[in-house]
C-alpha positions as MATLAB code, in Angstrom:
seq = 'XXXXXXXXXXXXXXXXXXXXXXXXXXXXXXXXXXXXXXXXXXXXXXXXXXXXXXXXXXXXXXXXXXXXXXXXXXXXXXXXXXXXXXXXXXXXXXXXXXXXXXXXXXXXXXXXXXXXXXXXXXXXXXXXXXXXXXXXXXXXXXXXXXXXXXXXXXXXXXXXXXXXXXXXXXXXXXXXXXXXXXXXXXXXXXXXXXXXXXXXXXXXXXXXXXXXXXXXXXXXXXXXXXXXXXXXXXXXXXXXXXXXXXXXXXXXXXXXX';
ca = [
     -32.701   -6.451  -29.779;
     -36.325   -7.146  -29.261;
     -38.155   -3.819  -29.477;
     -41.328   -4.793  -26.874;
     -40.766   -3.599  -23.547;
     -41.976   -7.341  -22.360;
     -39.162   -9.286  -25.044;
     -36.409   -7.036  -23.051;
     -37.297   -7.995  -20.226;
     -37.540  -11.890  -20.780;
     -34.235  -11.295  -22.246;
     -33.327   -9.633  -19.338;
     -34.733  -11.973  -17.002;
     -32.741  -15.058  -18.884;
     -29.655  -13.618  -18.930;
     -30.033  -12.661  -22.914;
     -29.659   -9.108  -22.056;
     -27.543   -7.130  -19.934;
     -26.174   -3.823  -21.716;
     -27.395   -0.827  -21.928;
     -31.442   -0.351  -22.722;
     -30.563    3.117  -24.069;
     -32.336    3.360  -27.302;
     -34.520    0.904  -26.690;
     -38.481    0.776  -27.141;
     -39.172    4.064  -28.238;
     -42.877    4.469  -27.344;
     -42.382    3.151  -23.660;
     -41.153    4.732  -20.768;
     -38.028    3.543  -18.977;
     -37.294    3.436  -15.169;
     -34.723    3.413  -12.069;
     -34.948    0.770   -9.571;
     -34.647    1.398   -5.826;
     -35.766   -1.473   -3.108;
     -35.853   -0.766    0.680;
     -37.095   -2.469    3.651;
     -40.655   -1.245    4.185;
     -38.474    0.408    7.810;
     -37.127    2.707    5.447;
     -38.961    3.110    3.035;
     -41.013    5.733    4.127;
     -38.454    8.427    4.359;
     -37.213    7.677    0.749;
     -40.609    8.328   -0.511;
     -40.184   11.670    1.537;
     -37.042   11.937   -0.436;
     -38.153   11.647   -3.958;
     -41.383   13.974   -3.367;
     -38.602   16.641   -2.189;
     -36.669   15.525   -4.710;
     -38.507   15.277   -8.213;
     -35.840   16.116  -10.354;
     -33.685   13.305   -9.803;
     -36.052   11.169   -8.475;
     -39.865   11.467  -10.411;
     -41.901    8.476   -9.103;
     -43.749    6.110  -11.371;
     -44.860    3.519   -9.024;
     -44.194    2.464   -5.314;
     -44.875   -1.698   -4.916;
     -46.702   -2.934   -2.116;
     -44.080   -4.694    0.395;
     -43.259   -8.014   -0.346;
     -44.994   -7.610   -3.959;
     -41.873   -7.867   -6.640;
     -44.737   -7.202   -9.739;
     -45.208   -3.530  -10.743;
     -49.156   -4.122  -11.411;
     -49.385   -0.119  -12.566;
     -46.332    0.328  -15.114;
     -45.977   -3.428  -16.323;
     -48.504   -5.681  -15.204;
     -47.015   -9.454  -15.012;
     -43.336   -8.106  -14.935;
     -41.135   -9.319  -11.469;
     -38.709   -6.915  -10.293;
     -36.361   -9.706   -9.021;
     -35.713  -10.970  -12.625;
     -36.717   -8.380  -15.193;
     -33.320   -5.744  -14.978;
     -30.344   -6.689  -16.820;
     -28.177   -6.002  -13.579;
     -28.455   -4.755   -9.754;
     -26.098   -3.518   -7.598;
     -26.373   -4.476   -3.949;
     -25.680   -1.540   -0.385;
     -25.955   -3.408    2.566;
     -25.246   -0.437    5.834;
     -24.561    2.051    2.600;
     -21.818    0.060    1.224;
     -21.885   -1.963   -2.425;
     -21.089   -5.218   -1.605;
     -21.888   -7.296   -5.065;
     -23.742   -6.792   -8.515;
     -25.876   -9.894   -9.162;
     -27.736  -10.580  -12.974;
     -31.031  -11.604   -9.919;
     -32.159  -10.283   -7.147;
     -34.583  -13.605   -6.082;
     -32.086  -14.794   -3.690;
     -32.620  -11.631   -1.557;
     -36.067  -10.968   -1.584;
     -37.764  -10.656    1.550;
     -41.541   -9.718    2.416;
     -40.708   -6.528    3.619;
     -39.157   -5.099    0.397;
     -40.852   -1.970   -1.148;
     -39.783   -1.425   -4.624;
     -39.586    2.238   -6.216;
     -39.689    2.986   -9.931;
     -38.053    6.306  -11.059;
     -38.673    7.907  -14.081;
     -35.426    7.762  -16.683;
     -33.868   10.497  -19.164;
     -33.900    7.139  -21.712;
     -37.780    7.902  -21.935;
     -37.145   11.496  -23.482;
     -34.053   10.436  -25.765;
     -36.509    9.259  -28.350;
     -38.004   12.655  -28.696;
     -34.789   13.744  -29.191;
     -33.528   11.418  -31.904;
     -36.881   11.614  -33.315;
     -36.098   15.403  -33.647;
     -32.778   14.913  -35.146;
     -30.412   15.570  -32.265;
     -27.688   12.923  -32.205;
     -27.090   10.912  -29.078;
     -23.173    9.537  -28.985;
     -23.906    7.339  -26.364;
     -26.501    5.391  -28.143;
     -25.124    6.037  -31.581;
     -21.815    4.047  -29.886;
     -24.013    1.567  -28.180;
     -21.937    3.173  -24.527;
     -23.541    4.024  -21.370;
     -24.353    7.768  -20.378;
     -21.709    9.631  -19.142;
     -22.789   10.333  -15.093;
     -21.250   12.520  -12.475;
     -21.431   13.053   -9.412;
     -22.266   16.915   -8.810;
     -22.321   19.776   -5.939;
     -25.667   20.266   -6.515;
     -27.418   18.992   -2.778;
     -30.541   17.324   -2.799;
     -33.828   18.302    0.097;
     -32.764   16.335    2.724;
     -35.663   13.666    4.104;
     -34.278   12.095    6.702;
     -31.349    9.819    6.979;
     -31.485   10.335    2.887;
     -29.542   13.099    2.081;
     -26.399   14.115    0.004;
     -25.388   15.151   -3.771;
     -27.342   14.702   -7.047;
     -26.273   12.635   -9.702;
     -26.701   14.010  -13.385;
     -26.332   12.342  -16.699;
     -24.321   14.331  -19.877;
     -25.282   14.590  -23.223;
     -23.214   17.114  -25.679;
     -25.489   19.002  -27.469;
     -25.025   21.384  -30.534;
     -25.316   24.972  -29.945;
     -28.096   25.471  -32.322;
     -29.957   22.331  -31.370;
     -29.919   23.643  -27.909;
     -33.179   25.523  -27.937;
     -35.044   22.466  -29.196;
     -33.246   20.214  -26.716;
     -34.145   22.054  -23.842;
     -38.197   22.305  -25.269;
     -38.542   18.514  -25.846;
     -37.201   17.516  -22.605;
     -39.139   19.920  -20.791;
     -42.303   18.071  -22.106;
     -40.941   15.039  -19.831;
     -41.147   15.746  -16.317;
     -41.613   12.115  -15.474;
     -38.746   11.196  -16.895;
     -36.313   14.119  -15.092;
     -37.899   17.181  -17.866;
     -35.564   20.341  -18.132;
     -31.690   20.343  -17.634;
     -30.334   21.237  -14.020;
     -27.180   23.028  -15.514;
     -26.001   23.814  -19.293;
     -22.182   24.713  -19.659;
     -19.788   25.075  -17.875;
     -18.995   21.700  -15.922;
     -16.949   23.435  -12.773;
     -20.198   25.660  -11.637;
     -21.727   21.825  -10.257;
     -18.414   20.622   -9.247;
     -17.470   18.567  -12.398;
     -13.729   19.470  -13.025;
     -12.674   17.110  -15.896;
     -15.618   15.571  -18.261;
     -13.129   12.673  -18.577;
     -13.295   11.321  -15.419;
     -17.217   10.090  -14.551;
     -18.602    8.504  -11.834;
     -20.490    5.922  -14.294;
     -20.966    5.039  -17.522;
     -18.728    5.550  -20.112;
     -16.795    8.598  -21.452;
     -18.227   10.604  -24.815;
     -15.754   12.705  -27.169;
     -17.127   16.377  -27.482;
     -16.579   17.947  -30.865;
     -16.840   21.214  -31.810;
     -19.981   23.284  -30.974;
     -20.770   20.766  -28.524;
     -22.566   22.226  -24.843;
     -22.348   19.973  -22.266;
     -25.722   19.677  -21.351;
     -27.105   17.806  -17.803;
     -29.852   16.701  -16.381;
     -31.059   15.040  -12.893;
     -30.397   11.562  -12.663;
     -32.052    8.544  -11.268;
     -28.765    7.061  -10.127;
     -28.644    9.517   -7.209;
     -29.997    7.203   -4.700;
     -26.669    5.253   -5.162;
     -24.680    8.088   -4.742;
     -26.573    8.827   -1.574;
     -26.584    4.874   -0.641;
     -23.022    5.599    2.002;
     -24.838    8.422    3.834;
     -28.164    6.914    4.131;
     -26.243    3.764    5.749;
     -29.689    1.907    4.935;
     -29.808   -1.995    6.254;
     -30.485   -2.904    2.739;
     -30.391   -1.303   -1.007;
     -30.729   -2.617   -4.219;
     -31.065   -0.488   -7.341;
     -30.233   -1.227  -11.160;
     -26.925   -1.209  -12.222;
     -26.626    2.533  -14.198;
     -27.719    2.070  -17.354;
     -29.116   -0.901  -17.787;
     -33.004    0.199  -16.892;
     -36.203   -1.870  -16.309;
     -38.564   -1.096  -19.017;
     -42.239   -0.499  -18.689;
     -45.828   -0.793  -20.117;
     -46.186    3.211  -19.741;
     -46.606    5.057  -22.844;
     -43.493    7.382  -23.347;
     -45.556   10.611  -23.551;
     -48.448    9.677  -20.192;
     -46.851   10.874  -17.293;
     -48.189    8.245  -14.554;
];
């Protein structure tokens, strides 16, 4: 896989690429993808400043502008993710490898900052990341933890797993927290059932990890959580990334935008 944030996304863009971008371009910063009509748009901005965790902002396009002209100059939102998943009224309704079909001028594209970004600190540090070590997708759940309502967006955060050894833990939580951009500190460590996660088995997406002994479950916000909201915000229009597969920036990993 071509290690330049602008190969991945020319792969992306025709049709060479559309796994995972976990473990990917380890300087760069990677990012979630929600449009809106401009109509709406303003209240999911609301949203994401209330909600930083899950949703840190890298860049809001201009309507009708598909390029991200801060995080990757030249790049076209429309092309450049190697999948989207498609809400129309809150509902998913198809997953497309290009959005150009759809685009209107009154589109407003978001880019949210990704745990992917801080993984590289991590397996720089030593700590060994299943998913990417299997080539999977990040387990995700939906959780009881409520996000600060902002208007007709409102409902439960989505967090990403990673097991953890016990003694890597400290350095873990320290490395992340240097990330804030990219969702910094965990939201919960242990148990699964205290954020409403009964069976680690059973995720909401992405693909199932095997914990081994000494392993802490260990989860953070997630930048999916605008899908999980998508049904209650009944919004005329969403499209976001499908999870996993991120759009890759310019941005060095370790400048916060």
């Amino acid at each position: 896989m071509e290690s330049s944030p602008a190969a991945v996304r020319l792969a992306a863009r025709d049709g060479r690429w559309e796994g995972s971008t976990a473990g990917h371009c380890p300087q760069h910063q990677q990012a979630n993808l929600v449009i809106l009509p401009a109509a709406e748009a303003a209240e999911f901005a609301s949203f994401c400043s209330r909600n930083p965790k899950p949703c840190p902002v890298i860049e809001i396009t201009p309507p009708g502008d598909p390029e991200p002209r801060l995080s990757a100059p030249g790049a076209d939102l429309r092309t450049d993710v190697p999948g989207y998943r498609v809400y129309r009224r809150g509902a998913p309704v198809e997953k497309r490898p290009d959005i150009r079909e759809l685009w209107r001028d009154d589109l407003v594209a978001f880019l949210l900052g990704c745990s992917f970004t801080f993984e590289h600190a991590l397996a720089e540090a030593g700590v060994e990341l299943r998913h990417v070590k299997r080539f999977t997708t990040v387990p995700m759940f939906v959780s009881s933890l409520r996000c600060v309502t902002a208007g007709r967006f409102a409902g439960p955060m989505v967090v990403t797993m990673r097991p953890i050894k016990s003694e890597q833990l400290p350095l873990v939580l320290q490395l992340s927290a240097r990330y804030p951009h990219a969702h910094g500190s965990p939201v919960h460590v242990g148990d699964p059932a205290l954020i409403g996660i009964r069976d680690l088995g059973r995720l909401d997406y992405g693909d199932a990890v095997d914990m081994e002994p000494d392993d802490v479950p260990v989860f953070w916000a997630c930048g999916v959580t605008p899908q999980a909201i998508a049904k209650e915000a009944a919004a005329e229009l969403m499209i976001t990334h499908e999870p996993g597969r991120m759009f890759l920036t310019d941005l060095p990993r370790e400048v916060a935008p």
